[in-house]
TIBAKOL-145646 format. One record per residue: residue in one letter; x negated, y negated, z negated of N, C-alpha, C in turn. Coordinates in steps of 0.001 Angstrom, whole numbers, plus 500000, padded with zeros to 6 digits. Layout:
BEGIN
<atom><type>a</type><n_east>X</n_east><n_north>Y</n_north><n_up>Z</n_up><ca_east>X</ca_east><ca_north>Y</ca_north><ca_up>Z</ca_up><c_east>X</c_east><c_north>Y</c_north><c_up>Z</c_up></atom>
...
END
This chain:
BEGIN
<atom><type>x</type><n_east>961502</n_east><n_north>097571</n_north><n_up>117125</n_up><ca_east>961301</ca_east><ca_north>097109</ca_north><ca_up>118479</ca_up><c_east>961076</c_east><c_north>095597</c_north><c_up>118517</c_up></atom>
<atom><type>x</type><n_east>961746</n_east><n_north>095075</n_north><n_up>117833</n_up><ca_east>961885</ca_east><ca_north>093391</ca_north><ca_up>117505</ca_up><c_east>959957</c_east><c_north>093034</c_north><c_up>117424</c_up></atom>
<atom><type>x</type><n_east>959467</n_east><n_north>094044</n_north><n_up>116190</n_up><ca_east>958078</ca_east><ca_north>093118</ca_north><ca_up>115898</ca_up><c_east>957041</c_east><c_north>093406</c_north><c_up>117372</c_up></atom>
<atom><type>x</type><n_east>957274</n_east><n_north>094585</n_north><n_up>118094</n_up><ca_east>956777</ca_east><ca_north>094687</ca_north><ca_up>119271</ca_up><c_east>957113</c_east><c_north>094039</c_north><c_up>120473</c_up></atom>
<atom><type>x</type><n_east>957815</n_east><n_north>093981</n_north><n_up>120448</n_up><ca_east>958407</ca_east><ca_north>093260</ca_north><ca_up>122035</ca_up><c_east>959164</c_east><c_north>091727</c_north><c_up>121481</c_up></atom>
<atom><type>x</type><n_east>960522</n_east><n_north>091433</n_north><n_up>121224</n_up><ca_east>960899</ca_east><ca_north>090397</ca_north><ca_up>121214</ca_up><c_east>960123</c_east><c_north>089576</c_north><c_up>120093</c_up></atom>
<atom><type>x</type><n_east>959703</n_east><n_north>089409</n_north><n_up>119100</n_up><ca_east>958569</ca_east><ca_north>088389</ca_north><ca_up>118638</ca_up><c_east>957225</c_east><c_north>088165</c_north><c_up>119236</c_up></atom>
<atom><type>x</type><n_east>956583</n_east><n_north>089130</n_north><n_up>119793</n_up><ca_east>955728</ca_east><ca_north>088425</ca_north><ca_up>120896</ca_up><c_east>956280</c_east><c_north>087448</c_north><c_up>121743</c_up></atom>
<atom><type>x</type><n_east>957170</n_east><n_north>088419</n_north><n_up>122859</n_up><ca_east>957978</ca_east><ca_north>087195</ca_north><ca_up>123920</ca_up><c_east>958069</c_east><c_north>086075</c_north><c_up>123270</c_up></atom>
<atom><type>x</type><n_east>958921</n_east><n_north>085912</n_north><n_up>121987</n_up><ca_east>959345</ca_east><ca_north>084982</ca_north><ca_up>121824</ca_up><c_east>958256</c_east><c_north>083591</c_north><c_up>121114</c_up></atom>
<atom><type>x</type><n_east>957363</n_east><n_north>084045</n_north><n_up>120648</n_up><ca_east>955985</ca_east><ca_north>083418</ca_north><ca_up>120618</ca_up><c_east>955438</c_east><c_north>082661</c_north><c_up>121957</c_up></atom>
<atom><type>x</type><n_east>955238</n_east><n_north>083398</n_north><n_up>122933</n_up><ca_east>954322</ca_east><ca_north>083420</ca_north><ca_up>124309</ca_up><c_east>955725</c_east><c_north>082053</c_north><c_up>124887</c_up></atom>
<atom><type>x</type><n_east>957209</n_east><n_north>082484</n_north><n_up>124506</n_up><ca_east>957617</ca_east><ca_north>081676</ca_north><ca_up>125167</ca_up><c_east>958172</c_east><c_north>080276</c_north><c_up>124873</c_up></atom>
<atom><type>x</type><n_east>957729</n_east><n_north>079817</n_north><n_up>122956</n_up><ca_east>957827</ca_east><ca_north>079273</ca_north><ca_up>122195</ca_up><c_east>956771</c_east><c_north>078424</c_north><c_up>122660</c_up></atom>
<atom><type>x</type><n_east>954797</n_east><n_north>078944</n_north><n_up>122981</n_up><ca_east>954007</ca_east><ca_north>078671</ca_north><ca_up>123554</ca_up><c_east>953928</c_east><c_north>077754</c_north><c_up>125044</c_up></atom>
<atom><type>x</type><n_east>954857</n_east><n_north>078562</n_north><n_up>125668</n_up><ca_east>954948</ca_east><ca_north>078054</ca_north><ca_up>127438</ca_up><c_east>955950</c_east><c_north>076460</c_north><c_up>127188</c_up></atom>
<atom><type>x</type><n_east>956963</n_east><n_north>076618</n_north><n_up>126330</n_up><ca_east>957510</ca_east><ca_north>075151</ca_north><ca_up>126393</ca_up><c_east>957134</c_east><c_north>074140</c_north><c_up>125657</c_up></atom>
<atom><type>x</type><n_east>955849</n_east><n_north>074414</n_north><n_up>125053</n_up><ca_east>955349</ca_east><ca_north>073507</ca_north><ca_up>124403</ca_up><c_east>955917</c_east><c_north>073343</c_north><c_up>122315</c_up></atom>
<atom><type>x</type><n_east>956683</n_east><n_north>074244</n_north><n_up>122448</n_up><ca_east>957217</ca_east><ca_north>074290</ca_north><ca_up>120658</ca_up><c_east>956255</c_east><c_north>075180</c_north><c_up>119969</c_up></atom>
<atom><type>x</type><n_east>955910</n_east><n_north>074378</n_north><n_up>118888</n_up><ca_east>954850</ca_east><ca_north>074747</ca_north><ca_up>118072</ca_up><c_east>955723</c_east><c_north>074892</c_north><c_up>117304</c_up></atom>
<atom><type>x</type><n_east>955846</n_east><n_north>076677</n_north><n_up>116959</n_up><ca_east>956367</ca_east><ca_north>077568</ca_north><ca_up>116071</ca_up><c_east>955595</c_east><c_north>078784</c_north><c_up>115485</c_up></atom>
<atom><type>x</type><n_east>955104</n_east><n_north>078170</n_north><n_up>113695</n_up><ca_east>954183</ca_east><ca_north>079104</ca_north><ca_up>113157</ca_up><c_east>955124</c_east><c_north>080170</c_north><c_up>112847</c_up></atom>
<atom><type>x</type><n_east>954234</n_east><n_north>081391</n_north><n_up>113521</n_up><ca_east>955577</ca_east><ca_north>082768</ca_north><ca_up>113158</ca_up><c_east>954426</c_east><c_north>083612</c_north><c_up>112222</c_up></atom>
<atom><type>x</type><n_east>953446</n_east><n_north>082673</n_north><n_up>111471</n_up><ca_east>952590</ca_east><ca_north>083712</ca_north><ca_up>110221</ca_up><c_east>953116</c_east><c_north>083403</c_north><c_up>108486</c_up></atom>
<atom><type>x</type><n_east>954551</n_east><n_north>082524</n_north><n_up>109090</n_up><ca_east>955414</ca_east><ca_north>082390</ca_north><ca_up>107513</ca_up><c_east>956434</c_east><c_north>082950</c_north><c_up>107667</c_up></atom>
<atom><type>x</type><n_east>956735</n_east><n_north>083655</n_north><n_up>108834</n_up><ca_east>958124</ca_east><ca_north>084250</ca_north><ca_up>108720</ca_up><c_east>958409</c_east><c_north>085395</c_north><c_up>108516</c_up></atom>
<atom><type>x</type><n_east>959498</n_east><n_north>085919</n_north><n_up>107808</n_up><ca_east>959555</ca_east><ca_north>087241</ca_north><ca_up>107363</ca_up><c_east>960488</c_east><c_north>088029</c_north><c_up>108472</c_up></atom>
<atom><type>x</type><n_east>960513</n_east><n_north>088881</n_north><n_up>108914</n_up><ca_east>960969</ca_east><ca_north>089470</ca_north><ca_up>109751</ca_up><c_east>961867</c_east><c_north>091094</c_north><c_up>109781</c_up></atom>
<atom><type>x</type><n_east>962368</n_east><n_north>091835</n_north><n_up>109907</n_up><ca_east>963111</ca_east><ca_north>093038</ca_north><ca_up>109345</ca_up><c_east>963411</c_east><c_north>093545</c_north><c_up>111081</c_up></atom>
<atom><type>x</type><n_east>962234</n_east><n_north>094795</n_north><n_up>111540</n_up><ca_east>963133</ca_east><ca_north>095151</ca_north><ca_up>112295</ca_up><c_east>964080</c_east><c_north>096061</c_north><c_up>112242</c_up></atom>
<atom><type>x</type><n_east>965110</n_east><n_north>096577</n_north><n_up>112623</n_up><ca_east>965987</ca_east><ca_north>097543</ca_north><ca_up>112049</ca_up><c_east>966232</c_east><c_north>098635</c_north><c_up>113302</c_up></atom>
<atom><type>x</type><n_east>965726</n_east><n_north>098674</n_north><n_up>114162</n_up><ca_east>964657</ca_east><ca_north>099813</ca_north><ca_up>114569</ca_up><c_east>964156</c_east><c_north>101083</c_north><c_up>113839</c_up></atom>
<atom><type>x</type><n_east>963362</n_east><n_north>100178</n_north><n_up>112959</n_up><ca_east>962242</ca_east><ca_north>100979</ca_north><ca_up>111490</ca_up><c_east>963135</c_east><c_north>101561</c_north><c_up>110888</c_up></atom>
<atom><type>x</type><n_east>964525</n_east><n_north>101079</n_north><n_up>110660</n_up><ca_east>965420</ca_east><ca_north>101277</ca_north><ca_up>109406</ca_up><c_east>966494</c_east><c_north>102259</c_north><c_up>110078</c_up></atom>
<atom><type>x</type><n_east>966934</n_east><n_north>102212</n_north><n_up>111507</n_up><ca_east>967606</ca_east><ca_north>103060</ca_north><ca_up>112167</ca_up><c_east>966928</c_east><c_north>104197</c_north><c_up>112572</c_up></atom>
<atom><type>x</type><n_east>965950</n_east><n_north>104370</n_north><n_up>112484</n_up><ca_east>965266</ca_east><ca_north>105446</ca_north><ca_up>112734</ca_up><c_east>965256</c_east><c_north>106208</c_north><c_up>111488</c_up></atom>
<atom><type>x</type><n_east>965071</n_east><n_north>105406</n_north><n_up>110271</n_up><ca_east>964433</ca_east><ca_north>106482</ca_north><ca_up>108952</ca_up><c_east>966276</c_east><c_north>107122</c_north><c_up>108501</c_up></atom>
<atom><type>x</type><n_east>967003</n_east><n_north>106611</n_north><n_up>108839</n_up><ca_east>968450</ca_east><ca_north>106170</ca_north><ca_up>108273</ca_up><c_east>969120</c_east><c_north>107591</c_north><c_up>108667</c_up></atom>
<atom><type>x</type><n_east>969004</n_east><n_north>107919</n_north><n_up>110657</n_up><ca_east>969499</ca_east><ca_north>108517</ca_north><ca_up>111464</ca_up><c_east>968660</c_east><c_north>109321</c_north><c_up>112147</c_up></atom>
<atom><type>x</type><n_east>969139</n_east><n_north>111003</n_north><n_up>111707</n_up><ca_east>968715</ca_east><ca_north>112502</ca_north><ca_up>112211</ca_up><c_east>968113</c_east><c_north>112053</c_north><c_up>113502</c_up></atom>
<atom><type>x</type><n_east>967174</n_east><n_north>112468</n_north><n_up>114352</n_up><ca_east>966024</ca_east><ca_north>112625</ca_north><ca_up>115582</ca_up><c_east>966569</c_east><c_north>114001</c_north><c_up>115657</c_up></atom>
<atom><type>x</type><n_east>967947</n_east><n_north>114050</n_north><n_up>116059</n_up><ca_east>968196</ca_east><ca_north>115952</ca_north><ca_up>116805</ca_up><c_east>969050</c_east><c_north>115571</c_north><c_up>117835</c_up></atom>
<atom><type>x</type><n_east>968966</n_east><n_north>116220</n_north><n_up>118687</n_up><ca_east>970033</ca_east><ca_north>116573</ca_north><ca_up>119817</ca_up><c_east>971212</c_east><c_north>116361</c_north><c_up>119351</c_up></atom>
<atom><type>x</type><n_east>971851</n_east><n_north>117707</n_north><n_up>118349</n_up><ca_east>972861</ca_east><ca_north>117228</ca_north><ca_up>117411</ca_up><c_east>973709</c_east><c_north>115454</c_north><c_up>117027</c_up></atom>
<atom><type>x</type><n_east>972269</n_east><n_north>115303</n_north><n_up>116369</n_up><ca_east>972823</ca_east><ca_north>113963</ca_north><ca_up>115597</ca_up><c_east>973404</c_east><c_north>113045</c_north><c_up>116628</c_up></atom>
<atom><type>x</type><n_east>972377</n_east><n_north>112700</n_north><n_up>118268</n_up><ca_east>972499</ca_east><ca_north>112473</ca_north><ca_up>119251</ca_up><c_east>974009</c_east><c_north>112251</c_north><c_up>119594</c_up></atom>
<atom><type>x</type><n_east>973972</n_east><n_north>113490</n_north><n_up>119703</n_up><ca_east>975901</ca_east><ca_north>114110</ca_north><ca_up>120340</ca_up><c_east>976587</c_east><c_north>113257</c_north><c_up>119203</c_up></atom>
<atom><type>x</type><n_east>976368</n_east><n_north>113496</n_north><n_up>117962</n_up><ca_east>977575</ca_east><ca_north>112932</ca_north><ca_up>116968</ca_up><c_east>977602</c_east><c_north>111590</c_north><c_up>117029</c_up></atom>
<atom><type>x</type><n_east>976656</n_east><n_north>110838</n_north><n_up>117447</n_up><ca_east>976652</ca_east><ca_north>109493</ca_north><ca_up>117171</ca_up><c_east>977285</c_east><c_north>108832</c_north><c_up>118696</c_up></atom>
<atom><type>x</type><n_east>976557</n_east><n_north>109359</n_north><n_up>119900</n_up><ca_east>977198</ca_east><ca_north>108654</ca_north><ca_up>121076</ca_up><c_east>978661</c_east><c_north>109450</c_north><c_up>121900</c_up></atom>
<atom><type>x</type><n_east>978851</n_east><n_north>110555</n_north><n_up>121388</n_up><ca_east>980242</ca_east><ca_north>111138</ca_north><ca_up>122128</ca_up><c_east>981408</c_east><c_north>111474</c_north><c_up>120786</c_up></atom>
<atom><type>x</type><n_east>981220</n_east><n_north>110929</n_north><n_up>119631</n_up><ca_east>982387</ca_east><ca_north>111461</ca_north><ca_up>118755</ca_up><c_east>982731</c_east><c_north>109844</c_north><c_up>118415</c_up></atom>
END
């Protein structure tokens, strides 16, 4: 979610105050990518993770 949404914003708003911040050297990790591959996509897993 980070490389979609909050590193744009944070570009555009790096942009609006005038800070010149190159973000084509920075390495980045969203963990989004990594919570997704990590953790089951079931109903199930769902239940176990937010009510147990």
């Amino acid at each position: 979610n980070s490389n979609r949404f909050d590193v744009p914003m944070l570009s555009e708003e790096f942009a609006r105050a005038g800070v010149d911040f190159d973000f084509s050297s920075a390495r980045f990790i969203d963990v989004q990518n990594i919570f997704h591959k990590k953790e089951q996509r079931t109903l199930t897993a769902a239940y176990r993770f937010y009510c147990d």
